[in-house]
C-alpha positions in Angstrom: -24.7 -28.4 12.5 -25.7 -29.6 9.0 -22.8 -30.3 6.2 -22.0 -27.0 3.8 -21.9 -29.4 1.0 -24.7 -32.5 1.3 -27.0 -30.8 4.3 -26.8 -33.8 6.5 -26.5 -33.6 9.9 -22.6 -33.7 11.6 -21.0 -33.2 14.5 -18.1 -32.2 13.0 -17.5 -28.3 13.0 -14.3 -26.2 12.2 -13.9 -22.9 13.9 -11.8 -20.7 10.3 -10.1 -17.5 11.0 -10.8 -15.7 7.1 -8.9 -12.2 7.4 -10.1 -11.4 11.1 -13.4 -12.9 10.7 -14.1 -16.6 12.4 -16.3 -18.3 10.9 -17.7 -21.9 11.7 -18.0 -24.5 9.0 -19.6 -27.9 9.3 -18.8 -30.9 6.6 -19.4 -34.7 6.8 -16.6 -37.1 7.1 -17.2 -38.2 3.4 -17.6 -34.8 2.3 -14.6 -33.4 3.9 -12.5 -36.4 2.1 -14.6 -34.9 -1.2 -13.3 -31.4 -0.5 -9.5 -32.5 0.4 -9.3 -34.4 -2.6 -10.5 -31.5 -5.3 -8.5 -29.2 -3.4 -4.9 -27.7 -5.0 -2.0 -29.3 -3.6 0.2 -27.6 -1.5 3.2 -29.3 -2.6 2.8 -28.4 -5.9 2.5 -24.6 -5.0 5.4 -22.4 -5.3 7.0 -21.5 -2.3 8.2 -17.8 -1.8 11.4 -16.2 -3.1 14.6 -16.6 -1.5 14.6 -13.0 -1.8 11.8 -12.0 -0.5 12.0 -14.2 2.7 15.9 -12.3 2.9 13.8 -9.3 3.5 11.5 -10.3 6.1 14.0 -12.3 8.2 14.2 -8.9 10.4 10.6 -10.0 11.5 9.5 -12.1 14.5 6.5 -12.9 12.3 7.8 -13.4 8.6 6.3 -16.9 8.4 2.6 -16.3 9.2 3.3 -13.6 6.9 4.0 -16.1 4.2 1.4 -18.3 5.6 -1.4 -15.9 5.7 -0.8 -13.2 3.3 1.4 -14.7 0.3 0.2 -18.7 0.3 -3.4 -17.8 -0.3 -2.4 -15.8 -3.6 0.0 -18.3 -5.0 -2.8 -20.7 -3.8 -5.2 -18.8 -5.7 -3.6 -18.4 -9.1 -2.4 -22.0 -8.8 -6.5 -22.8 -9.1 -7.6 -20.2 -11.7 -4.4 -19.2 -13.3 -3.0 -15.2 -13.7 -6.4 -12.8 -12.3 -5.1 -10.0 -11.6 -3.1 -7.4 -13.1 0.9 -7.0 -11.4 -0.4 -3.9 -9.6 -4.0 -5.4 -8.6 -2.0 -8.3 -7.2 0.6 -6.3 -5.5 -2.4 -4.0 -4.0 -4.3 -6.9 -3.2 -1.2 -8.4 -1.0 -0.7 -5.2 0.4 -4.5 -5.0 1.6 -4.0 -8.6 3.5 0.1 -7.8 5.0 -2.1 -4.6 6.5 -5.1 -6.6 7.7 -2.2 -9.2 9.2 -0.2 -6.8 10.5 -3.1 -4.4 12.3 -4.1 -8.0 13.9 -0.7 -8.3 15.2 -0.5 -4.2 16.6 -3.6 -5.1 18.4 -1.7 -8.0 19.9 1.2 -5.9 20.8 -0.6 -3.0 22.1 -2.7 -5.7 24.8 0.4 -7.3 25.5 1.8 -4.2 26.0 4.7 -4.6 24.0 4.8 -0.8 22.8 8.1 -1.1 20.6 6.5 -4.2 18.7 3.7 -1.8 17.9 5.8 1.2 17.0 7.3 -1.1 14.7 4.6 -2.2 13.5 2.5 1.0 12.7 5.4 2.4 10.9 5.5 -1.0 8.5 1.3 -0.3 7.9 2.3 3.0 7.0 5.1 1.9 4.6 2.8 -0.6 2.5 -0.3 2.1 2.8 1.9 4.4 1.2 3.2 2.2 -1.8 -0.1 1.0 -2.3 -1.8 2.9 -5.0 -5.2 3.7 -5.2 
């Protein structure tokens, strides 16, 4: 496979899961260092509410919530600042906790774990129906 960022040849390849899509990427060992080094540190990103982790605590799954739905948009406006409106943001977040959450109802409903995915379904429908259009 040949490096996304200088085009030479590697045998380095990363398999990245980007909202239910895997995707393989490819970089050289010096341009991996390259992209590690430009990239926002996670340290210095906020970390989530007190508050809002209090609400989720209920959930078997509240910290790949965090990690998957909420870290990539504090990630994001950590890089490029405030993009979004408050209600494009909270629609936005809403779009990915239903994308995370569907992936984990499929889970439940091949694992057979039918209470998990009434639970679930009735959580999609809550954030479908705050979400405004």
């Amino acid at each position: 496979m040949k490096c996304l960022k200088c085009g030479q040849e590697t045998s380095k390849s990363y398999k990245v899961d980007f909202d239910g899509a895997e995707k393989e990427i490819a970089y050289c060992q010096k341009c991996l260092m390259d992209v590690l080094k430009e990239s926002v540190p996670l340290k210095n990103t906020p970390s989530p509410s007190e508050d809002s982790m209090r609400k989720k605590r209920h959930l078997s799954f509240d910290g790949e919530m965090v990690i998957f739905v909420e870290t990539p948009l504090r990630i994001l406006e950590e890089m490029f600042g405030k993009i979004w409106s408050d209600q494009e943001k909270e629609n936005f977040e809403n779009e990915r906790k239903i994308t995370f959450l569907e992936r984990k109802l499929n889970e439940a409903i091949k694992n057979e774990d039918y209470r998990k995915a009434n639970r679930l379904k009735q959580l999609i429908l809550q954030i479908k129906n705050k979400t405004v259009k």
